[in-house]
C-alpha positions in Angstrom: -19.2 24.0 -96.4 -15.7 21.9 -96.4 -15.8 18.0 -96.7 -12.3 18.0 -95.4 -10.6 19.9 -93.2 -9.0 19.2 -89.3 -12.5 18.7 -87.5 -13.8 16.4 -90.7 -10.2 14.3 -89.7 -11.8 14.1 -86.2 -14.5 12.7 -87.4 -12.6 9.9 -89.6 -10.9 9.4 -86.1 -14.1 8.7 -84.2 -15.7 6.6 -87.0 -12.6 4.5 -86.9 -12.9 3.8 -82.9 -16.9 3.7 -82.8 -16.8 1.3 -86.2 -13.8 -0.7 -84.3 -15.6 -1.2 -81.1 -18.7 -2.1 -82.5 -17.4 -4.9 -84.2 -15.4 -5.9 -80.9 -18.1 -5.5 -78.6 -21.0 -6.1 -80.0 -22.4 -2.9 -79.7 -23.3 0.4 -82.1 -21.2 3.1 -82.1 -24.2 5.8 -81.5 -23.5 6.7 -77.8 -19.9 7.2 -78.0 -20.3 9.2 -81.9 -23.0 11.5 -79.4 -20.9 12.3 -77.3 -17.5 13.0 -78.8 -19.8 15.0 -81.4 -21.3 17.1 -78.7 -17.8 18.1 -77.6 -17.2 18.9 -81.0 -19.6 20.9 -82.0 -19.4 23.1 -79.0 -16.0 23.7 -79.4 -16.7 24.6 -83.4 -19.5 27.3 -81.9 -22.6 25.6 -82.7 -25.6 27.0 -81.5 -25.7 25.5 -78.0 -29.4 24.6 -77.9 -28.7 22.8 -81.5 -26.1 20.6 -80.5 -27.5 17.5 -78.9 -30.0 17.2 -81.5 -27.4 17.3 -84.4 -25.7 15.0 -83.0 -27.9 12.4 -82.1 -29.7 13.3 -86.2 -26.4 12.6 -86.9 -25.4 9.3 -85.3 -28.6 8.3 -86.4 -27.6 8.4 -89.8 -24.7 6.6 -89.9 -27.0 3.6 -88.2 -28.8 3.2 -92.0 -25.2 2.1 -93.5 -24.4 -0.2 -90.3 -27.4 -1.4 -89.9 -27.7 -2.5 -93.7 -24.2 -4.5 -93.5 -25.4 -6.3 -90.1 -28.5 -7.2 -91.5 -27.6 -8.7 -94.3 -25.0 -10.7 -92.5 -27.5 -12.5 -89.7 -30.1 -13.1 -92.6 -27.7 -14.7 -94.5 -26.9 -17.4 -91.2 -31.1 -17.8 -90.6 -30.8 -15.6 -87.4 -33.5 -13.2 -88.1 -37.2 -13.9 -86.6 -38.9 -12.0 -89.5 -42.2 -12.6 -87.8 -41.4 -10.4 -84.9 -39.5 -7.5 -87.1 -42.8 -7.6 -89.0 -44.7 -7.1 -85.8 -42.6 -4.9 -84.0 -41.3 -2.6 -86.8 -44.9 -0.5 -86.8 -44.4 0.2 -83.1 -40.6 1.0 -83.5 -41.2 3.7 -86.5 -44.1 5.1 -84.6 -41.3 5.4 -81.1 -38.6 6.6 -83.5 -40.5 9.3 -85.1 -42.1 10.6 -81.2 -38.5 10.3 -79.9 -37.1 12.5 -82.5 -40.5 15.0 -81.8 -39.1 14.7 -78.1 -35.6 15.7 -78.7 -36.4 18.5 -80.8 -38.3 20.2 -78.1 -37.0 18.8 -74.8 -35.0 21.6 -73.2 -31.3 21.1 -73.8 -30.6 20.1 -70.1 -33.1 17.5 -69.8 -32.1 16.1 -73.3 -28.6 16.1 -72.0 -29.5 14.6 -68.4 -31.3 11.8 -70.0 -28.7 10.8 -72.6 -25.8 10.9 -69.6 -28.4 8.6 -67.2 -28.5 6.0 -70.6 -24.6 5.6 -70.1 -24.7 5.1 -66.6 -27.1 2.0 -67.2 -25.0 0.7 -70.2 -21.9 1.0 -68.3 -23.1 -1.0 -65.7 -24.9 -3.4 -67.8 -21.5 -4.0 -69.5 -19.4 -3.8 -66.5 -21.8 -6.1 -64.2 -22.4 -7.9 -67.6 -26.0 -8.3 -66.6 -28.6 -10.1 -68.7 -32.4 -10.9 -68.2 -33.0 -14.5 -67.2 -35.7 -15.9 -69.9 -38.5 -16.0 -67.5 -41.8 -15.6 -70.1 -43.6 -15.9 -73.5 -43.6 -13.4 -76.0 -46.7 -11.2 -76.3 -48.9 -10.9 -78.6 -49.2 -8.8 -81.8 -50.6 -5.9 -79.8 -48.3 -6.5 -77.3 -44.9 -6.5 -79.7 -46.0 -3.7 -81.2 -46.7 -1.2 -78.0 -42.9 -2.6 -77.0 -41.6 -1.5 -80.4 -42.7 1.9 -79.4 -41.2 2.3 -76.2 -37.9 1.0 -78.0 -38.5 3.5 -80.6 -38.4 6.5 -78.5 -35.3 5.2 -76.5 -33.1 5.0 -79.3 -34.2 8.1 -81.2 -33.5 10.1 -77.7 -29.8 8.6 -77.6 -28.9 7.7 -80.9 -28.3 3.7 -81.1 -29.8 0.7 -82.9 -31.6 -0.3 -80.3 -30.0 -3.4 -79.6 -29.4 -2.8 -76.0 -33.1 -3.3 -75.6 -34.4 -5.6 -77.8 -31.9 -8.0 -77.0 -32.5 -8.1 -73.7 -36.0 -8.0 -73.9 -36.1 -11.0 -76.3 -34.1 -12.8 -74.2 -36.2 -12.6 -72.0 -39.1 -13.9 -73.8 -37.6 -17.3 -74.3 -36.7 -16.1 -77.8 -32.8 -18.0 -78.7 -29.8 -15.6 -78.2 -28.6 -16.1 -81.8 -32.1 -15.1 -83.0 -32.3 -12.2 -80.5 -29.2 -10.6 -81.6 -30.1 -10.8 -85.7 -33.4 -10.0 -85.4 -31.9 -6.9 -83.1 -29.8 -6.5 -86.1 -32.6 -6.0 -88.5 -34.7 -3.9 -86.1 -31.9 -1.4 -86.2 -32.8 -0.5 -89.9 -36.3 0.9 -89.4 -35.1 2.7 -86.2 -32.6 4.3 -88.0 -34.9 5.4 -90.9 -37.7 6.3 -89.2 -35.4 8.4 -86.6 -32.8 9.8 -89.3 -36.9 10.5 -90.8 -37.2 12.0 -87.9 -34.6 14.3 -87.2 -34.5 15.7 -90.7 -38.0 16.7 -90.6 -37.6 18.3 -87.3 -34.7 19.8 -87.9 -35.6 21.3 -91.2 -35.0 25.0 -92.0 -33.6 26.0 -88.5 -32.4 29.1 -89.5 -29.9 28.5 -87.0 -28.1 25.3 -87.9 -24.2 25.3 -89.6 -23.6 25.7 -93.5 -23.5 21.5 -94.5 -26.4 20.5 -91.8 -29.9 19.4 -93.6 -32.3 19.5 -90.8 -30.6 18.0 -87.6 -27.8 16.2 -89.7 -24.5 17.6 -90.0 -23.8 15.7 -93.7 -19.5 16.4 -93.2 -19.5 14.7 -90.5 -21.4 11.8 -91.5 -19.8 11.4 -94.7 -16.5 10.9 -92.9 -17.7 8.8 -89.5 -19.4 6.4 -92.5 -16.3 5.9 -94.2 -14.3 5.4 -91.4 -16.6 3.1 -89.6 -16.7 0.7 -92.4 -13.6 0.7 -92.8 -12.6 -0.7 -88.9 -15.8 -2.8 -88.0 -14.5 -6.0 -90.0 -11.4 -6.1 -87.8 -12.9 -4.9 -84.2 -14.8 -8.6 -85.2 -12.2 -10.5 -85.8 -10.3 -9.4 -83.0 -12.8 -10.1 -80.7 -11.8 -13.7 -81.0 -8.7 -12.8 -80.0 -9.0 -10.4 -77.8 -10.6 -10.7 -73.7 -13.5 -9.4 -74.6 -15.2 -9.2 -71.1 -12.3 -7.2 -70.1 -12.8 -5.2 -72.8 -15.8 -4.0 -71.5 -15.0 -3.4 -68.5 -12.3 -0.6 -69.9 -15.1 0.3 -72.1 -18.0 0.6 -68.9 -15.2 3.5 -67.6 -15.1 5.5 -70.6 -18.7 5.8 -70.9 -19.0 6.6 -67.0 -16.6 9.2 -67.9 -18.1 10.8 -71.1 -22.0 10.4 -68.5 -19.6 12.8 -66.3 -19.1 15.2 -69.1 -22.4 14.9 -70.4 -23.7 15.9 -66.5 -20.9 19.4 -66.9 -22.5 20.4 -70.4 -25.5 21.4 -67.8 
């Protein structure tokens, strides 16, 4: 297993453009890191049925580190509802962990269908820049909880934090945009245990898998997309007060339409 060599320099590549978008857009790297890495590991010969799976173990990895800096930042400005993370958390895990189940055994096509349909919807959330009027209450315990799961399995199956539904839902519940978005924030932690969890477990001693993988994550390429995200998300958020943002997305809604399209070919 080498840490470094060309394809570990694609990787420090990618982490620098997911890390810098998510800080400019206001969204996680984990669909674009999918999809890049499922070129990727084709081309490196991966065994085909293995590499959606690695790649969405491994994008879910590199949402613990993320995760952990964005937390700590909306906590320390009063944004997170920690009532509702305490409520929704046991229904999230519980998603996470069936999502990963899902993954592991879906056949590759369907995997790969559903992941290409979830950029479709982002892009034209982004593009159309739609967002739920607030139009009810939040639920109850029960009721928090049994969303948490459906969010769970969402995010597992395509690798994110799952901030592109739980903000929206919480918006819609009359719960305060700042307080939607951190609390998102600190959701995306116990997604990205339990589904990192996840795809470990059911990943584990696949005879099949490269030399450097442990269970469905493929640890050279997270060591590098870590690093190099880190590195770039600071700026992607201080140029997004400079920068037209809504424009930006725009550009952004095309390249995931396009990377949908090559999702659809991998079929």
């Amino acid at each position: 297993m080498q840490y470094f060599d060309l394809w570990c320099l694609g990787y420090a590549l990618l982490g620098l453009v997911s890390g810098f978008l998510a800080g400019l857009l206001g969204i996680g790297g984990g669909v674009i890191i999918v999809a890049v890495l499922t070129s990727a590991f084709d081309a490196q010969g991966f065994v085909h049925a293995q590499v959606l799976p690695l790649a969405l173990g491994t994008s879910m990895a590199t949402i613990i580190f993320t995760s952990i800096s964005s937390l700590r930042t909306h906590h320390a400005h009063g944004a997170v509802r920690w009532d509702l993370v305490r409520d929704i958390s046991p229904g999230v895990v519980l998603g996470a962990l069936f999502g990963t189940m899902i993954a592991a055994h879906a056949p590759t096509r369907a995997l790969t269908l559903f992941f290409g349909c979830f950029l479709l919807l982002i892009a034209l959330q982004m593009s159309l820049n739609l967002k739920p009027q607030a139009s009810r209450e939040l639920p109850g315990t029960v009721g928090r909880a049994s969303v948490g799961v459906g969010i769970g399995v969402v995010s597992a199956l395509v690798a994110i934090g799952g901030g592109s539904l739980t903000v929206p839902w919480l918006s819609w519940c009359n719960v305060r945009v700042q307080h939607a978005i951190g609390t998102s924030a600190a959701m995306g932690l116990p997604i990205a245990l339990a589904g990192t969890a996840g795809y470990l477990w059911n990943g584990w001693q696949h005879a099949d898998l490269p030399a450097g993988s442990v269970g469905y994550v493929y640890l050279p390429a997270l060591l590098w997309l870590f690093i190099a995200s880190m590195l770039t998300a600071p700026f992607g958020a201080r140029a997004a007060h400079r920068l037209p943002v809504a424009t930006l997305k725009r550009v952004f809604a095309v390249l995931l339409i396009l990377l949908a399209c090559k999702m659809f070919l991998r079929t």
